[in-house]
C-alpha positions as CSV (number, residue, x, y, z in Angstrom):
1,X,10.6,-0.1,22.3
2,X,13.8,1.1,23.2
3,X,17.0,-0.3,21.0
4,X,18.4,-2.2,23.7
5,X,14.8,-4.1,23.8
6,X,14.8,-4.4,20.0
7,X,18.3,-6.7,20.3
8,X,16.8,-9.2,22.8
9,X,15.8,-12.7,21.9
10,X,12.0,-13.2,21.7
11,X,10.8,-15.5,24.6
12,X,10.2,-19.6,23.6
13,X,9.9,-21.9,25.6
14,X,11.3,-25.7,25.0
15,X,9.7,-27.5,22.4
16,X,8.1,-24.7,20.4
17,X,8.5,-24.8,16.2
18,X,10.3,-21.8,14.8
19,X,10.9,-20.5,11.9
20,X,13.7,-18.2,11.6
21,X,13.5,-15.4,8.2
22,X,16.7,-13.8,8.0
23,X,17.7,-10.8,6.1
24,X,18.5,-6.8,5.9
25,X,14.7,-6.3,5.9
26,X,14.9,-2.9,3.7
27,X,12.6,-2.5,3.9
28,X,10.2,-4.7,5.4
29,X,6.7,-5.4,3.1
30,X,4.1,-7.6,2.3
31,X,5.5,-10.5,0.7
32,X,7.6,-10.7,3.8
33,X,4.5,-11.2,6.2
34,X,3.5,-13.6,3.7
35,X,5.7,-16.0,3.4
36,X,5.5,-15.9,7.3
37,X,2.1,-16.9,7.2
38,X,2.7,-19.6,4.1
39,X,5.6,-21.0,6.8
40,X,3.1,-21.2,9.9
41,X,0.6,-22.6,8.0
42,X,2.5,-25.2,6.2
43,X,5.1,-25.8,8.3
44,X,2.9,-26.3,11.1
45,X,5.0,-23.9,13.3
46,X,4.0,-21.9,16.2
47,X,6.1,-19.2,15.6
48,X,8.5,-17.2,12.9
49,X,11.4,-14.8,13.8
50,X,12.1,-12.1,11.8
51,X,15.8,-11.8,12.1
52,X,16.6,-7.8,11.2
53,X,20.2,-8.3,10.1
54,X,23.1,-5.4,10.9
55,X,24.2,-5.8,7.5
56,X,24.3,-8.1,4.6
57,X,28.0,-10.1,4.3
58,X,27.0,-10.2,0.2
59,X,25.8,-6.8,-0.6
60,X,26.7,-3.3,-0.7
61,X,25.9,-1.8,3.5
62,X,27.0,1.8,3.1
63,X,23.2,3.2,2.0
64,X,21.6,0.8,5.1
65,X,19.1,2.1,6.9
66,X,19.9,2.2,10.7
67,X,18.9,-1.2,12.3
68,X,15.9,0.6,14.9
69,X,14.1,2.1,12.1
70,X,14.4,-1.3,9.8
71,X,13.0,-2.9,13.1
72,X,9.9,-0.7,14.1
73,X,9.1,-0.7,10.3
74,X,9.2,-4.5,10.3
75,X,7.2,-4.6,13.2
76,X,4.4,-2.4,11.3
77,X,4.5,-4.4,8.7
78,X,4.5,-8.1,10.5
79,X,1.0,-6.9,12.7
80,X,0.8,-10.9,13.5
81,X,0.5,-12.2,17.3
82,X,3.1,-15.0,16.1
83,X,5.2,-13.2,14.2
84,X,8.7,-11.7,16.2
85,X,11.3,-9.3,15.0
86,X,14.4,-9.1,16.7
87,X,17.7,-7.3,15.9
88,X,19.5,-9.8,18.2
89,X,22.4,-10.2,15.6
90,X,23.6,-7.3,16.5
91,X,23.8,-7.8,20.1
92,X,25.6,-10.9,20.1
93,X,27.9,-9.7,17.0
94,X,27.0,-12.1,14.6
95,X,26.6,-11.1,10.6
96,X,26.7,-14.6,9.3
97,X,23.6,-17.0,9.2
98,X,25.8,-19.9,10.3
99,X,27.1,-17.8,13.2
100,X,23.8,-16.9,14.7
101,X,22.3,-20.5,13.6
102,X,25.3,-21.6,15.4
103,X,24.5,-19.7,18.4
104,X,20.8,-20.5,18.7
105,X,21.1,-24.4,18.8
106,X,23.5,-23.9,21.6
107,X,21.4,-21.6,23.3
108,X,18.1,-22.7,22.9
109,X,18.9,-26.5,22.8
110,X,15.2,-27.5,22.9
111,X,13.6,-25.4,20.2
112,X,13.1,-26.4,17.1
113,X,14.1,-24.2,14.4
114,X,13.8,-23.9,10.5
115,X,15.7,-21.8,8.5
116,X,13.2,-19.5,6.2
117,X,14.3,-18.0,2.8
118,X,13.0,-17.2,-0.5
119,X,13.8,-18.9,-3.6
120,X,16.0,-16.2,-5.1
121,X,18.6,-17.2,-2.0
122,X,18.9,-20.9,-2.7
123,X,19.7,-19.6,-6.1
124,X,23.4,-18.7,-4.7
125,X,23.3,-20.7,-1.3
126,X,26.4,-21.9,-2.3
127,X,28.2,-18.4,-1.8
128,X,27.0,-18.1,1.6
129,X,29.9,-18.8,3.8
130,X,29.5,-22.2,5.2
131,X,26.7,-22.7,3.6
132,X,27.0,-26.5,4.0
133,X,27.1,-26.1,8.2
134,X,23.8,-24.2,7.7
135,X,22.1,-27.2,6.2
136,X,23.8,-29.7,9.1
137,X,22.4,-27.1,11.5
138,X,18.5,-26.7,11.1
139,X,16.1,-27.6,8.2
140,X,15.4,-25.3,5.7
141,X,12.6,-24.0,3.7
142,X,12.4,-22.6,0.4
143,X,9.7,-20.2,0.0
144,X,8.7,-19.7,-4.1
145,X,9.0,-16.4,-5.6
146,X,7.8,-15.5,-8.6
147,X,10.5,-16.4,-11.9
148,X,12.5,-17.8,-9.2
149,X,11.3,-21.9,-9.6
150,X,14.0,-23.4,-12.1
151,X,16.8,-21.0,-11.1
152,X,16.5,-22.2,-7.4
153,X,16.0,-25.9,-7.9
154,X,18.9,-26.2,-10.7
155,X,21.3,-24.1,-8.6
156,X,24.4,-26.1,-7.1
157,X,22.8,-26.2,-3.7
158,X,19.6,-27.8,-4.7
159,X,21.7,-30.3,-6.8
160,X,24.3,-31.1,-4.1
161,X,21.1,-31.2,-0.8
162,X,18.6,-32.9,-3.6
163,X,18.3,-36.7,-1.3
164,X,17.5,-34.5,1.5
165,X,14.9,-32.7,0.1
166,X,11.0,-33.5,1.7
167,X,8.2,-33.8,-0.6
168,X,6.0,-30.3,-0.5
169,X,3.2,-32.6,0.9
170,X,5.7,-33.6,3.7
171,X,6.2,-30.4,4.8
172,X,4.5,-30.6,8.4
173,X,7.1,-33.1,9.0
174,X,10.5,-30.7,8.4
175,X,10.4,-29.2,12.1
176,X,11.0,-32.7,13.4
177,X,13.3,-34.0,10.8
178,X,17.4,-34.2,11.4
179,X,19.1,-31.8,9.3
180,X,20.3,-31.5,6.4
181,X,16.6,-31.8,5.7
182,X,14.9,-29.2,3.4
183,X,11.5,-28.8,1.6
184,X,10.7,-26.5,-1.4
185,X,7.0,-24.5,-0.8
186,X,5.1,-23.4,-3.6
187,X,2.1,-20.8,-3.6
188,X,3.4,-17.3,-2.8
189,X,2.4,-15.4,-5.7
190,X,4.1,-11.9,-5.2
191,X,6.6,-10.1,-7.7
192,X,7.4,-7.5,-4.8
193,X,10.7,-7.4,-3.4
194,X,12.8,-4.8,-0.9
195,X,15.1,-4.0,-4.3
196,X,12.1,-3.0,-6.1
197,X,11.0,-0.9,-3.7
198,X,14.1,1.0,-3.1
199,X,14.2,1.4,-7.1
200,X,10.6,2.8,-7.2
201,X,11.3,5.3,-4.6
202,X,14.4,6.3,-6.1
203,X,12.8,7.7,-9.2
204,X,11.5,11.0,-9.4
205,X,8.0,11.2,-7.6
206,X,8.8,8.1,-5.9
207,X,5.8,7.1,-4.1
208,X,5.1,4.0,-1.4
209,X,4.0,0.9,-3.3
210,X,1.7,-1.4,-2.1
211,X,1.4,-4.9,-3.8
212,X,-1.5,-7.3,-3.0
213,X,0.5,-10.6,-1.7
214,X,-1.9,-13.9,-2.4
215,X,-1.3,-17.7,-1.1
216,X,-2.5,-20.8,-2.3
């Protein structure tokens, strides 16, 4: 796939479900793919983007990976017919979730989206700039992680969205609901995460880790 390819939008069509997991992607692994599947399946969605960021506004860029390779290794790693990864970010020059959220309602009108992340982000939603317009945007799922639970439901953004929160068995409705709307999914049972990785591979005789990923 040639880079230019690799910073289009995926094809939808009006009236699709899509989930949309954000993030630098570096690099991509199993707990990744997933909570993708954990998000079709519950979620009842019939798709999940994999948006491969150009950089992270909160962390520390200068050791990134360039965006292609982040890409075709995220594309190894998703293997799944209903699974996308795009680098579109970068060719409309967003770097902000609410900017490309922003973008995609506008654009894609007829879709609807939910916003995909990991427990360990609602934990400091609250920094993300406009973090607030991201909730009035699209609905959002929260995605366990393991030791994440009480950190990510007692954080400031769980506490100030908590009357718009869906009950996990509700979750097949979120798609459909009006944000802010927002459900909390339990049963990914993974301690693997990109920082881990680029930890293990920094020691000496760093090796590639593979972690068994299991769902409930």
């Amino acid at each position: 796939m040639t880079p230019r390819a690799a910073r289009r939008l995926p094809f939808v069509t009006e009236g699709l479900r899509v989930g949309l997991f954000g993030g630098s992607f570096n690099p991509a692994h199993a707990a990744h793919r997933a909570a993708s599947l954990l998000a079709l399946r519950r979620l009842g969605l019939d798709r999940v983007w994999w948006l491969v960021t150009p950089g992270n506004p909160l962390k520390d860029n200068r050791a990134l990976p360039p965006l292609e390779e982040r890409i075709a290794i995220a594309r190894a790693v998703a293997r799944h017919p209903r699974i996308d990864v795009t680098g579109f970010e970068a060719g409309i020059g967003t770097r902000y979730t609410y900017e490309t959220l922003a973008y995609l309602v506008r654009r894609l009108p007829g879709v609807r989206f939910v916003w995909i992340m990991g427990a360990d982000n609602l934990a400091h939603f609250d920094r993300w700039q406009h973090w607030r317009g991201i909730a009035d945007l699209v609905p959002i799922a929260v995605v366990d992680r393991m030791g994440q639970s009480l950190a990510a439901t007692a954080s400031p953004a769980a506490q100030a969205l908590a009357r718009y929160r869906l009950g996990e068995h509700e979750a097949r409705l979120l798609a459909d609901c009006a944000p802010p709307a927002w459900v909390f999914l339990h049963g990914l049972k993974s301690p693997l995460s990109s920082t881990g990785i680029r930890a293990a591979r920094a020691l000496p005789g760093g090796h590639r880790i593979e972690v068994a990923c299991h769902t409930s």
